[in-house]
C-alpha positions as CSV (number, residue, x, y, z in Angstrom):
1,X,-38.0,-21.4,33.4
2,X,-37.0,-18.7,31.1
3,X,-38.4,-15.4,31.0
4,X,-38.3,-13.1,28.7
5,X,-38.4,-9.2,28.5
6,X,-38.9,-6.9,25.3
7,X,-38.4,-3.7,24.9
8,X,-39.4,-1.4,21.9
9,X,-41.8,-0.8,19.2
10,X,-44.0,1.7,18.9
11,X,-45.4,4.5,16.4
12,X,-43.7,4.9,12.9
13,X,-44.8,5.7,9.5
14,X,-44.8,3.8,6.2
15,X,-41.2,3.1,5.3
16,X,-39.9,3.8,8.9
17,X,-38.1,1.6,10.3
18,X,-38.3,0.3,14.4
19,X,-36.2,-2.1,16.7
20,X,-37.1,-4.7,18.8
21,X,-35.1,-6.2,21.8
22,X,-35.6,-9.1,24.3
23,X,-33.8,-9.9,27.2
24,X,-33.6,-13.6,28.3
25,X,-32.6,-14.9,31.7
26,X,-32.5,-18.2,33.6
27,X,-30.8,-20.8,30.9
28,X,-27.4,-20.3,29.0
29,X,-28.5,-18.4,26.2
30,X,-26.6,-20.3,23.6
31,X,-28.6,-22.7,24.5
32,X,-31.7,-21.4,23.1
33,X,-33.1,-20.7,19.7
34,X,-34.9,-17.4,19.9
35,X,-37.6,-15.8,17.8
36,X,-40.4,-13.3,16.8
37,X,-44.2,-13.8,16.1
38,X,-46.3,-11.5,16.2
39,X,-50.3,-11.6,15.9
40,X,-52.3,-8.6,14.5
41,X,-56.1,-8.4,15.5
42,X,-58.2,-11.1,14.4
43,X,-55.6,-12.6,13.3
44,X,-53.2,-16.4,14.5
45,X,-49.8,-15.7,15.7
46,X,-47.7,-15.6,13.3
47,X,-43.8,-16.3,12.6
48,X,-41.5,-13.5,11.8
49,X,-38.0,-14.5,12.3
50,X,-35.9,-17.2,14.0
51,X,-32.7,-17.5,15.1
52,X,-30.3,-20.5,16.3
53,X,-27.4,-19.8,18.4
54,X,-24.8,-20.8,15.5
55,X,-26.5,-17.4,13.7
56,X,-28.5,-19.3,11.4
57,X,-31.9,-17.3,10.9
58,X,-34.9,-17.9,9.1
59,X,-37.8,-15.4,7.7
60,X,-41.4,-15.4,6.7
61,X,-41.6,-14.4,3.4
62,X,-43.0,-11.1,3.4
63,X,-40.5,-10.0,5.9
64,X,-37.5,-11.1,4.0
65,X,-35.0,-8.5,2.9
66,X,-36.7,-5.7,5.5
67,X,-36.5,-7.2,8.8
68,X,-33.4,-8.5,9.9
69,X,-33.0,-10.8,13.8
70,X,-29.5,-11.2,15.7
71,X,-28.6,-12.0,18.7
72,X,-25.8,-11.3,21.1
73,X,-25.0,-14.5,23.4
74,X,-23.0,-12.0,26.0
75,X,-25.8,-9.9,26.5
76,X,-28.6,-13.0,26.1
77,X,-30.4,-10.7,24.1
78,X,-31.8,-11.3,20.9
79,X,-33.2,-7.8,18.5
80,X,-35.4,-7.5,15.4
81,X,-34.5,-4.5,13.6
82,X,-37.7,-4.0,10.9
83,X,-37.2,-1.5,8.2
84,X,-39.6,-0.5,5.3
85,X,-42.3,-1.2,7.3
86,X,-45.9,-1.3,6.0
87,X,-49.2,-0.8,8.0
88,X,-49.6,-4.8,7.1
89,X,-46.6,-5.3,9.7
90,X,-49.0,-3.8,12.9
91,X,-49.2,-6.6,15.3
92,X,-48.7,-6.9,18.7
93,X,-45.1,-8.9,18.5
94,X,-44.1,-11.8,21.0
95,X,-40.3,-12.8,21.5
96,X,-39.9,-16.3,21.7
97,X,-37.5,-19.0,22.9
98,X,-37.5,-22.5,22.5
99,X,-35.0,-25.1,24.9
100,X,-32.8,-26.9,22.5
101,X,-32.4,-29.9,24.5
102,X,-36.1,-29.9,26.0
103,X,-38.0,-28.1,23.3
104,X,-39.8,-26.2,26.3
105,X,-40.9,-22.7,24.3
106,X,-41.3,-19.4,26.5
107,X,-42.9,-16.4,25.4
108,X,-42.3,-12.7,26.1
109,X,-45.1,-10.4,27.1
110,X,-45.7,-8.8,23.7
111,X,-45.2,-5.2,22.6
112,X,-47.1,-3.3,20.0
113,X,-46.3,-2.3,16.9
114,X,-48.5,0.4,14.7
115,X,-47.4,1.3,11.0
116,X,-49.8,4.1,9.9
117,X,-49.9,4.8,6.3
């Protein structure tokens, strides 16, 4: 079983810019691809980025060229660093990780993020 634990988000204004971070333990982390939804009220979850452990990432569209995902295998951490952000981005946002070998997904306990305008 992998768990997963975020860490930031928060308050920020139009065009400010926030980081995300998630700690996974319990599997070689190389051995999972690791992402970020998020789901605003009223809303279905929602992908943001993904990630593969060869550094190949993917975006939804209207996050390309502001948001930007990594991941650093010695620390099994993956990060979302959003910039430009919009009050449109305000979700609550879930880290995600997916088993390559099993396709067994895991989901971190969400943290909030509010872009006031």
């Amino acid at each position: 079983q992998v768990q997963l634990v975020e860490s930031g988000g928060g308050l920020v204004q139009t065009g400010g810019s926030l980081g995300l971070s998630c700690a996974a333990s319990g599997i070689i982390f190389r051995n999972l691809v690791m992402g970020w939804y998020r789901q605003a009220p009223g809303k279905q979850r929602e992908l943001v980025a993904v990630i593969m452990s060869g550094d190949l990432a993917n975006y939804a569209e209207d996050v390309k060229g502001r948001f930007t995902i990594s991941r650093d295998n010695a620390k099994s951490t993956v990060y979302l660093q959003m910039d430009s952000l919009k009050p449109e981005d305000t979700a609550v946002y879930y880290c995600y990780a997916r088993v390559v070998t099993t396709n067994e997904v895991s989901w971190g306990q969400g943290t909030q993020v509010s872009v006031s305008s």
